[in-house]
C-alpha positions in Angstrom: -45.5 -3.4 -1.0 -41.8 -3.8 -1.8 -40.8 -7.4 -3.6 -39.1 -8.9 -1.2 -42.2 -8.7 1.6 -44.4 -9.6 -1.3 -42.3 -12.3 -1.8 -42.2 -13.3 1.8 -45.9 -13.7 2.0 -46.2 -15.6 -1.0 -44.1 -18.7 0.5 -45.9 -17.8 4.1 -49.2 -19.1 1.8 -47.0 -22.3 0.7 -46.2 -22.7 4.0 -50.2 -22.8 5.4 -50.8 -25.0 2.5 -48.4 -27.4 2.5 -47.0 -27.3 6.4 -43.7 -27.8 7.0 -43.0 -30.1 4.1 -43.3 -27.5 1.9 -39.7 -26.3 2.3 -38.6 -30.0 0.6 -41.3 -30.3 -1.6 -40.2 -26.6 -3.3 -36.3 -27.4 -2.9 -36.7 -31.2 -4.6 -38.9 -29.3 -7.6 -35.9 -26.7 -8.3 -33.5 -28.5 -7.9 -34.9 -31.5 -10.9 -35.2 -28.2 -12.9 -31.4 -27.1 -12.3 -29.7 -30.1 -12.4 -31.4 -31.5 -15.5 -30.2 -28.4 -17.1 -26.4 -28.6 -15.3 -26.8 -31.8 -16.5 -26.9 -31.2 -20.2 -24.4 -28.7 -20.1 -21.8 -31.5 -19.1 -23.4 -34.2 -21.2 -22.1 -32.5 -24.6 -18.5 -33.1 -23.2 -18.4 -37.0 -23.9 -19.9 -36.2 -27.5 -17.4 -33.6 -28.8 -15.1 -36.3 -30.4 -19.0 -37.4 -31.7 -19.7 -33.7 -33.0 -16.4 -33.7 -34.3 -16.9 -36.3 -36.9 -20.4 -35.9 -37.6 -20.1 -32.5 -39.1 -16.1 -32.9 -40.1 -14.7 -30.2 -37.6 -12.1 -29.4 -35.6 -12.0 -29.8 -31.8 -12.1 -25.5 -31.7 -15.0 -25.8 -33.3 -16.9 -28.5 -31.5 -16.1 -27.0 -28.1 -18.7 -24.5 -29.1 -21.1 -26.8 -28.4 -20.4 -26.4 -24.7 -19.4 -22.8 -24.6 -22.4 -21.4 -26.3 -24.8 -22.6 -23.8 -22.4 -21.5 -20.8 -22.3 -17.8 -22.6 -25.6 -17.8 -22.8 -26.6 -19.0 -19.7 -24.3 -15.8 -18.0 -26.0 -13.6 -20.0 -29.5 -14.5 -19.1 -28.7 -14.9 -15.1 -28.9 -11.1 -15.4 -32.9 -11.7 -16.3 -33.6 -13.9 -13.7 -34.5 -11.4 -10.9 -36.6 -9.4 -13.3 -38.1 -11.9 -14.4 -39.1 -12.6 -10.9 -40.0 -9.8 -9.9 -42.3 -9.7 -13.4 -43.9 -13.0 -13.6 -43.3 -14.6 -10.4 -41.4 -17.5 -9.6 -43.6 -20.1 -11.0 -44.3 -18.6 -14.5 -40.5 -17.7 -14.4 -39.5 -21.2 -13.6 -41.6 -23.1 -16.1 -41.3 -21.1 -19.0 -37.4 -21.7 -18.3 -38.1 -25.7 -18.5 -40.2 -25.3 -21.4 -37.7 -23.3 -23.4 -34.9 -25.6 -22.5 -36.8 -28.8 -23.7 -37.7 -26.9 -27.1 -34.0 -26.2 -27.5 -33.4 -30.3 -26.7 -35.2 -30.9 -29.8 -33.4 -28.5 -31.9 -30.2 -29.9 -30.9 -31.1 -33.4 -31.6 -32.6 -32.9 -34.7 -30.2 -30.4 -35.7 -28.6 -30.7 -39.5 -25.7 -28.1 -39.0 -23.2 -27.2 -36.5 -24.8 -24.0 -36.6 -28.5 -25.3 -35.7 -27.1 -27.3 -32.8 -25.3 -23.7 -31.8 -28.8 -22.2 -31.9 -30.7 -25.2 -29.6 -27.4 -25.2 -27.0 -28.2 -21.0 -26.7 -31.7 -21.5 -26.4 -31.1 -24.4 -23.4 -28.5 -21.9 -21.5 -30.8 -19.0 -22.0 -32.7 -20.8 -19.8 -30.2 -22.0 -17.9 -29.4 -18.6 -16.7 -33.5 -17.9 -15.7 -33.6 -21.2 -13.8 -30.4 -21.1 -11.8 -30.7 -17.8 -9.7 -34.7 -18.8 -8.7 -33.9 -21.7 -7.6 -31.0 -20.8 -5.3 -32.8 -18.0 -4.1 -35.9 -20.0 -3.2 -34.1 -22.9 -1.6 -32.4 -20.3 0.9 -36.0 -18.6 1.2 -37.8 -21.6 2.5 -35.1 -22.2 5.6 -34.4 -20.3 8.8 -31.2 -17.8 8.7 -29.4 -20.6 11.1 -29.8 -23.3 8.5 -28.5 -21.5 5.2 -25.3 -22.6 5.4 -27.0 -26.0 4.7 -29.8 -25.1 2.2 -27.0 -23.3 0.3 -25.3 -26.9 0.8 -28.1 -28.9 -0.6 -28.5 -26.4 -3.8 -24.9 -26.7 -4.5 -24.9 -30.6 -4.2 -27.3 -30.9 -6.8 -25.4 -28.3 -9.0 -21.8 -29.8 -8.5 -23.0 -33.2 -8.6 -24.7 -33.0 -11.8 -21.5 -32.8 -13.8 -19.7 -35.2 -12.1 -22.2 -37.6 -13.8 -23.3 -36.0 -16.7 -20.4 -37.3 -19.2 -20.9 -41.0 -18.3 -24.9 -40.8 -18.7 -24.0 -38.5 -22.3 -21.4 -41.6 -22.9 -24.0 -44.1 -22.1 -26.6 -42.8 -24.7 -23.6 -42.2 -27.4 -22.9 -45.8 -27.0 -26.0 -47.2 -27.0 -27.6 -44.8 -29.3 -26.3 -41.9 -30.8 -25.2 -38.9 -29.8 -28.3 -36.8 -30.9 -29.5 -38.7 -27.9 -27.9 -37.3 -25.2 -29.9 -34.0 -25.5 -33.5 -36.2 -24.8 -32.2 -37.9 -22.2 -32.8 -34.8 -19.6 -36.4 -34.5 -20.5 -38.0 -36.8 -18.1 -36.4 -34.8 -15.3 -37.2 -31.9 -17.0 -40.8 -32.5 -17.5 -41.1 -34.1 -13.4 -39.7 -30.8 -12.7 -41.9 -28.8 -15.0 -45.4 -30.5 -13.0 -44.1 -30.2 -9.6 -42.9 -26.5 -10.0 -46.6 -26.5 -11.2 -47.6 -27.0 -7.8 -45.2 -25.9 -5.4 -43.1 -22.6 -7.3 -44.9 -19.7 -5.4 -47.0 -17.6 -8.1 -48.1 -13.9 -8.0 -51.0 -12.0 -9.5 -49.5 -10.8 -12.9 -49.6 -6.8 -13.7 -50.6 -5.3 -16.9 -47.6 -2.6 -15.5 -43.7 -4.4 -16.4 -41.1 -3.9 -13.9 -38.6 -1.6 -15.6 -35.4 -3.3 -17.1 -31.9 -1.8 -18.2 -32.5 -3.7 -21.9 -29.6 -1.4 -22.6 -27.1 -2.7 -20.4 -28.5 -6.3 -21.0 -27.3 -5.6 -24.9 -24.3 -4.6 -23.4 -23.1 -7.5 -21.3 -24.7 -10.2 -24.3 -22.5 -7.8 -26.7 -18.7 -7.8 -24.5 -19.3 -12.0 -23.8 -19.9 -12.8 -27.3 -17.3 -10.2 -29.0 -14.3 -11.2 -25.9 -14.5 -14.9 -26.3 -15.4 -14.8 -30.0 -12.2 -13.4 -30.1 -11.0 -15.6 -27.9 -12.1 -18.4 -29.7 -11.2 -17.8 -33.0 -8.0 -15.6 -32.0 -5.9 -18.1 -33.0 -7.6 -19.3 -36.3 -8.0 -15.8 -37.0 -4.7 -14.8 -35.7 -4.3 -12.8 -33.0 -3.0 -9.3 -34.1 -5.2 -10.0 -37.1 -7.8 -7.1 -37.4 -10.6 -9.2 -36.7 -9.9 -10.4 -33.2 -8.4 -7.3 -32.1 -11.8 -5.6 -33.4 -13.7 -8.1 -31.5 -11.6 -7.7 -28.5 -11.5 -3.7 -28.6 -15.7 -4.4 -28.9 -15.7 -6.2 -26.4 -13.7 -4.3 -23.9 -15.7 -1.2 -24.4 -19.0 -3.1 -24.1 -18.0 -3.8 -20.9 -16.1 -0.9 -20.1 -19.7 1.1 -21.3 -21.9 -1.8 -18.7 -20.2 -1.1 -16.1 -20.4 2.7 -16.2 -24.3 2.0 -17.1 -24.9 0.0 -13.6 -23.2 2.6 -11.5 -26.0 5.2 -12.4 -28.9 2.5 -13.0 -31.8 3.0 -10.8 -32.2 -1.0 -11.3 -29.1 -2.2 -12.2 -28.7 -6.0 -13.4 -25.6 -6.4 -12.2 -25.9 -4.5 -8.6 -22.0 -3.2 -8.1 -22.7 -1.6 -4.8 -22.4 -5.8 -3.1 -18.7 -5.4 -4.8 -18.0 -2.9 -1.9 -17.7 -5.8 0.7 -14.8 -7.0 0.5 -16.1 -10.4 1.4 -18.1 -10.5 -1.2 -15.8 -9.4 -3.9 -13.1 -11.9 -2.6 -16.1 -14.8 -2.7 -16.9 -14.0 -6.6 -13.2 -13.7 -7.5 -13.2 -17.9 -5.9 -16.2 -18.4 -7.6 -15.0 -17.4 -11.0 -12.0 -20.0 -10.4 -13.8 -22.7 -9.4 -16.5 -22.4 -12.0 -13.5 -21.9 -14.8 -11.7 -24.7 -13.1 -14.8 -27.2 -12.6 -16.6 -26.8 -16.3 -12.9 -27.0 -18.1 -11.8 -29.7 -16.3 -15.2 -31.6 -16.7 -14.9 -30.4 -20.4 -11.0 -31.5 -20.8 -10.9 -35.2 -18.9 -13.5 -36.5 -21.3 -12.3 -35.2 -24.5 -8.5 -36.2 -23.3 -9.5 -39.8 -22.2 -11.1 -40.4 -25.9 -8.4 -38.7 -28.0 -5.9 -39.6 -26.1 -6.3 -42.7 -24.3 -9.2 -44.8 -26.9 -11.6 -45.0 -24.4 -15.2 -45.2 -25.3 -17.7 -42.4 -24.3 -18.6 -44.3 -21.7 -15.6 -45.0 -20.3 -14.4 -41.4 -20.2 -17.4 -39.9 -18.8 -17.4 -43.2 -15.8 -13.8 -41.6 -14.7 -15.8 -39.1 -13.0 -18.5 -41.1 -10.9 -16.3 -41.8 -8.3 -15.6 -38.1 -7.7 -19.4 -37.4 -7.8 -20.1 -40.0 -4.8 -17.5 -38.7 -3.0 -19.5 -35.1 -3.4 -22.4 -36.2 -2.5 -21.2 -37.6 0.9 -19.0 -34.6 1.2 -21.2 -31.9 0.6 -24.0 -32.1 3.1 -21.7 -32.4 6.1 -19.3 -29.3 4.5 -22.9 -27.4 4.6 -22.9 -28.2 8.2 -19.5 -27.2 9.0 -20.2 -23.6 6.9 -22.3 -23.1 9.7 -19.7 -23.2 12.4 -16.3 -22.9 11.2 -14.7 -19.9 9.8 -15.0 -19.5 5.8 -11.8 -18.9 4.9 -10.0 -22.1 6.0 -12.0 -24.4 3.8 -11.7 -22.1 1.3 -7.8 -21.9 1.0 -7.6 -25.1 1.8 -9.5 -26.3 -1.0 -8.0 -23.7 -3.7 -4.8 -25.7 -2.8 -5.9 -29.2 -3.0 -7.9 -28.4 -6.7 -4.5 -26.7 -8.1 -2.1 -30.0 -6.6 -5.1 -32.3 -8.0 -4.7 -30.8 -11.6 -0.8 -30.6 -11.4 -1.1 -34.0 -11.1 -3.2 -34.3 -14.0 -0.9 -32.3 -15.7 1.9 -35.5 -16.2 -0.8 -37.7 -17.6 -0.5 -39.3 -20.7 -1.8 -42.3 -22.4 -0.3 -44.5 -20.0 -2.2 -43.4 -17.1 -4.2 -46.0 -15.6 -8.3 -45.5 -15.1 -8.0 -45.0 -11.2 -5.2 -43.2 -11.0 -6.9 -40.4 -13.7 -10.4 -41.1 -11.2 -8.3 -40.6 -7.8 -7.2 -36.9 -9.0 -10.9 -36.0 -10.4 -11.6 -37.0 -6.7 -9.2 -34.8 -5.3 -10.1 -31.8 -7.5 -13.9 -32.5 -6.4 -12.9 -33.2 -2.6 -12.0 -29.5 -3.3 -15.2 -28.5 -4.4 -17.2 -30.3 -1.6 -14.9 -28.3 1.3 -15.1 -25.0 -1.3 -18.7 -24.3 -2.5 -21.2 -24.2 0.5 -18.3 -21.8 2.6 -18.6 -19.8 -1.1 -22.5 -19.9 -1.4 -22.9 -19.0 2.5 -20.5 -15.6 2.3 -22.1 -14.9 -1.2 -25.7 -15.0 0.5 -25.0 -13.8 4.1 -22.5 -10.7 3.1 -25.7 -9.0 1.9 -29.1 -7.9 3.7 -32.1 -9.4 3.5 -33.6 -7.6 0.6 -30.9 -8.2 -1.7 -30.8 -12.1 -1.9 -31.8 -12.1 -5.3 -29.6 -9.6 -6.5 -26.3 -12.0 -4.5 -27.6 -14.9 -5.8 -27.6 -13.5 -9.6 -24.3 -12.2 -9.1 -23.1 -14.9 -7.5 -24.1 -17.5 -10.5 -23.3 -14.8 -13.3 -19.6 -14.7 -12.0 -19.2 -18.7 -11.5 -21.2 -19.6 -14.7 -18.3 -16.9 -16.7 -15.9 -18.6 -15.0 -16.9 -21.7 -16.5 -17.5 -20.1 -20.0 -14.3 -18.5 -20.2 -12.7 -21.8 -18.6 -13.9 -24.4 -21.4 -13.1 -21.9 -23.9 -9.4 -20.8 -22.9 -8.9 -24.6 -22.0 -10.1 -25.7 -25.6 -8.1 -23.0 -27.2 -5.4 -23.7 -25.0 -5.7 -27.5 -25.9 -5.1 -26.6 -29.9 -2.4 -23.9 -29.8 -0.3 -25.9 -27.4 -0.9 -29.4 -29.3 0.2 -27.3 -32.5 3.2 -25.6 -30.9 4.3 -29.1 -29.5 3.5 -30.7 -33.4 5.6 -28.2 -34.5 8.7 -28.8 -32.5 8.6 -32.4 -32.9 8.5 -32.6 -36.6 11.5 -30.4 -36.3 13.3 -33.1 -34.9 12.6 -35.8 -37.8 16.0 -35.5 -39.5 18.0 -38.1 -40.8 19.8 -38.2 -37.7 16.9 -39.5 -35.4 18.0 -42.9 -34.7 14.6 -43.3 -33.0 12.7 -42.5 -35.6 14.5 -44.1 -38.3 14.0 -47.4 -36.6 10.5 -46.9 -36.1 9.5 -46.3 -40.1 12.0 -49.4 -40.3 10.0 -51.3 -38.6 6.8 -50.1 -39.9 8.1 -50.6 -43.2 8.8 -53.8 -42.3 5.5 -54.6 -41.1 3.4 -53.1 -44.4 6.0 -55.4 -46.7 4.5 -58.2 -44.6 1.1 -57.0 -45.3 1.8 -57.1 -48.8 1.7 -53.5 -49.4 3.6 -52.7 -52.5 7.4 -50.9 -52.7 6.3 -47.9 -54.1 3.6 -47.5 -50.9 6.5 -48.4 -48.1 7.8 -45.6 -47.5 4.8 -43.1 -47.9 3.0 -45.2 -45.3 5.5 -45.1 -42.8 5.9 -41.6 -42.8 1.9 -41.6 -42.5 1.9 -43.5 -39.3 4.8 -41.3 -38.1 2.9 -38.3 -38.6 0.2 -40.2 -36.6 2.7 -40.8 -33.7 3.4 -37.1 -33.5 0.3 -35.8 -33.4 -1.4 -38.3 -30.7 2.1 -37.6 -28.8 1.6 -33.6 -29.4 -2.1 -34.0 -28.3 -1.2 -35.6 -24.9 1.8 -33.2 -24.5 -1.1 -29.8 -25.2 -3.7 -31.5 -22.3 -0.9 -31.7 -20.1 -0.3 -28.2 -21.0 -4.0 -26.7 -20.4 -4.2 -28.7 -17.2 -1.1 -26.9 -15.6 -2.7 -23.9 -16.9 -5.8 -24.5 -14.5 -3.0 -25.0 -11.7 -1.8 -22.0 -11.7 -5.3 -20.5 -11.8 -6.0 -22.1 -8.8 -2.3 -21.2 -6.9 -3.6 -17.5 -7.7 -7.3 -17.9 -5.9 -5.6 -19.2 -3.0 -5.1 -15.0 -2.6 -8.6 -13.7 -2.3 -9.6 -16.7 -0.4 -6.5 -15.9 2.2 -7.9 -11.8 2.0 -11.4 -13.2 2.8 -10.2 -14.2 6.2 -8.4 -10.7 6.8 -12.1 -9.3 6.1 -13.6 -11.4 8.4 -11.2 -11.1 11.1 -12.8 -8.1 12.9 -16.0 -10.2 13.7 -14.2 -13.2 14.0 -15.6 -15.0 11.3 
C-alpha cells in the first residue's frame, strides 16, 4: 500500500474514534509541540546581552546561540518525512519533544558556551522533525476547500510564537536568570508530549527501514555548517584568509555535490522535481525572505533595544507583543481570504510593507520612543499576517496529493535557512558595520573637534568634582569618550543591518510579482 493511502486510513481510524473533533484535538496537540519549540528559538534573543556576560564574549559569538539551533533545525527538516514514513507520526512526534526537553536541560545547566551550543543543536534537531509533521497533519485532517485556513491556523501558531517569545525569555531573565528561559517551554512541551500520546496517528512499526540518502543528508549538514561557519567567523577570521575561503569552497561543493545527488535519488530529501513549478519555486524564494527577515529582525530588535537603548530584557522583548496581537487577529481572516483572492496580491503587497517597516527601523537610534519602535514591528508583522497563509496555501496546493510531505519539508527547510542565514548575516552585519562606523569616528577625534573637546571638558570637569585626582582627569575622559563612540557606532551598525533587510525585501517583491504571471493562465 503506498504511504500516503496508508497514511490516509490511519487518520480515517482517528476520525471513527474521535468524530469530528478529532481534526482540533490533533491540530491543538501539534501545534503545543511547534510552538513551544518556535518559542525557544526566539526566547534566546532577549538573553544574548545575558550570554554575553556570563561567558565574557562577544556579540558574534553569542549569536550562536540562536543560529545553531536554526542550522540545525534545517538540516533535520530533511528527516522529517522519513522519519514518518519509518516510525509514524506519533513515535516521530514524541521522540522530537523528548529530545528537545533533554536538550533544555543541557542548556540550562550548561558550564561552556560550547555545551549550551550542543543543547541549542539538540533542541533544533528536533525542531526540524517536529515542524514538517505537524504542518503536514494539520492540512491532512481538513477538506481541500478549507486548507487555505488550516495552513492559516499552523502558521498562526508559528509566527505568533516569536512575537512573544523575547518578552516571556525577558520575563524569566528578570525574575530569575537566564538559564531559565530554556525550562520555561517544558510544561507546553510535556502537554504536547501526552496529548500527541493520544491523538498523533501511529502505525505498526517494520523490522524493514524505509531507505534514506544518509549520503546526501551528510551533504546538506556538511555545506550549512562549512557556508555560515565561514560566514560567521569570515570576518574574525578574515575573509580572504585561507580558512573561510576553505570553508566556503567546502561548502559550495557540498552543495554543489547535494544537489547533483537529489537529481538521480530514487528518494530524494530534498525532492527538486516541485522546483519545476514555477509557483512553487517563486513561493520558496518569498519564504526564504520572510523567514531571513522575520528570525533577524526578532533576533536584532531585542539585542538593539538592550545595547542600545538600556532597556531591561523585559522591556525589549514587550516591544513585540503588540505586533503579536495584531497577528493573531490578522491571521485567521488572511487564511480566509487565501481561499478566495488571488495569491500574488497579498504577497507583493506584503513584501512592500515588511521592507518600508524596516526602513523605518533603519533611522532608529536611542532616542526612539517605545511605541514608535512597537508600531514598525507591527507593520513588519501586518506583513507577515497578509504574507504567510497566501505562501503556505501555493506551497501546499502547487503539488499533488501524494507529495504533501515532500512540499511541506521543503517548504520549512527553505524558510527555516532563511532565518539561519538571516540572524547570522544580520549579527555579522551588526559587528562589521558597528566596527567600520568605530573606526571612522575615532578618525575624527583631532584636536580640532570643537565638539569633542568640550565634551572631555566637561567630563573633566565633572570627575574634578568627584574628587578624582589630576593625574586620572584626563585618562577618564578619554575613557568615557571612547564609550560615547562605541554606543554611537553600535546604533549607527543596527541601523545599518536593518536597511540591509530592506533591501532584501524590495528584491522579493520580484518573485512574488512572477508568482502572479504563473498564475495568470488559470486565473489564480
Amino acid at each position: 500500500m503506498p504511504p500516503a493511502a496508508d497514511a490516509s486510513l490511519l487518520f480515517e481510524a482517528q476520525f471513527l474514534r474521535y468524530g469530528p473533533a478529532y481534526r482540533w484535538l490533533v491540530t491543538v496537540a501539534g501545534l503545543l509541540g511547534s510552538v513551544s519549540m518556535v518559542l525557544s528559538a526566539t526566547m534566546v534573543n532577549v538573553a544574548v546581552p545575558s550570554i554575553m556576560g556570563a561567558f565574557g564574549i562577544g556579540q558574534d559569538l553569542a549569536q550562536w546561540a540562536a543560529t545553531a539551533f536554526l542550522a540545525t533545525m534545517v538540516a533535520s527538516q530533511l528527516l522529517s518525512a522519513w522519519a514518518v514514513e519509518a516510525f509514524g507520526q506519533r513515535l516521530t512526534f514524541s521522540f522530537a519533544l523528548a529530545n528537545f526537553a533533554f536538550g533544555a536541560l543541557i542548556c540550562a545547566a550548561a558550564p561552556s558556551m560550547e555545551m549550551l551550543i550542543l543543547g541549542r543543536i539538540l533542541q533544533g534537531f528536533s525542531a526540524g522533525l517536529i515542524q514538517p509533521v505537524v504542518m503536514a497533519t494539520v492540512v491532512a485532517v481538513f477538506p481541500v476547500a478549507r486548507r487555505g485556513m488550516a495552513v492559516g491556523i499552523y502558521t498562526m501558531g508559528v509566527t505568533l510564537a516569536p512575537s512573544f517569545g523575547p518578552w516571556v525569555g525577558g520575563l524569566a531573565i528578570d525574575a530569575m536568570n537566564w538559564r531559565e528561559i530554556f525550562i520555561v517551554p517544558l510544561p507546553l512541551v510535556a502537554v504536547a508530549f501526552l496529548m500527541g500520546l493520544a491523538f498523533m496517528p501511529t502505525k505498526r512499526l517494520s523490522t524493514r527501514l524505509p531507505s534514506f540518502d544518509w549520503a546526501g543528508f551528510a551533504l546538506v549538514a556538511l555545506a550549512l555548517f562549512c557556508v555560515m561557519s565561514a560566514i560567521g567567523n569570515g570576518h574574525r577570521w578574515g575573509w580572504s584568509s585561507d580558512q573561510t575561503v576553505v570553508f566556503f569552497l567546502i561548502g559550495l561543493v557540498a552543495a554543489a555535490l547535494f544537489i547533483g545527488l537529489q537529481l538521480r535519488a530514487q528518494h530524494p530529501l530534498l525532492d527538486v522535481s516541485l522546483f519545476a513549478d514555477l509557483r512553487f519555486t517563486s513561493a520558496m524564494c518569498i519564504a526564504f525572505a520572510f523567514g531571513a527577515g522575520n528570525f533577524a529582525t526578532n533576533y536584532a530588535i531585542p539585542v538593539f533595544m538592550q545595547t542600545v537603548q538600556g532597556f531591561t530584557p523585559t522591556q525589549a522583548g514587550l516591544v513585540l507583543v503588540p505586533a503579536g496581537v495584531l497577528l493573531m487577529m490578522l491571521i485567521p481572516v488572511s487564511g480566509r481570504l487565501a481561499d478566495t483572492l488571488p495569491v500574488h496580491y497579498p504577497l507583493m503587497a506584503g513584501c512592500a510593507l515588511f521592507s518600508v517597516a524596516a526602513w523605518l527601523m533603519s533611522d532608529t537610534d536611542v532616542n526612539t520612543a517605545f511605541w514608535v519602535f512597537a508600531g514598525y514591528t507591527i507593520m513588519s508583522r501586518a506583513a507577515l499576517g497578509m504574507v504567510m497563509p497566501n505562501l503556505g496555501k501555493v506551497a501546499m496546493t502547487s503539488v499533488a496529493g501524494d507529495k504533501l510531505n515532500q512540499a511541506a519539508g521543503t517548504y520549512n527547510f527553505i524558510r527555516q535557512m532563511g532565518g539561519a542565514f538571516g540572524v547570522n548575516l544580520t549579527a555579522v552585519a551588526i559587528d562589521m558595520r558597528t566596527a567600520r562606523h568605530a573606526g571612522l569616528l575615532t578618525a575624527t577625534q583631532t584636536p580640532d573637534n570643537a565638539q569633542s573637546a568640550e565634551l572631555l571638558a566637561q567630563v573633566g570637569a565633572l570627575l574634578h568634582r568627584s574628587g578624582v585626582s589630576d593625574a586620572a582627569l584626563q585618562p577618564g575622559a578619554l575613557d568615557y569618550l571612547g564609550k560615547v563612540i562605541h554606543a554611537q557606532a553600535l546604533a549607527l551598525g543596527f541601523q545599518d543591518a536593518f536597511f540591509f533587510t530592506c533591501f532584501a525585501f524590495a528584491l522579493a517583491f520580484a518573485p512574488a510579482w512572477l508568482l502572479g504571471r504563473a498564475a495568470a493562465p488559470t486565473g489564480r
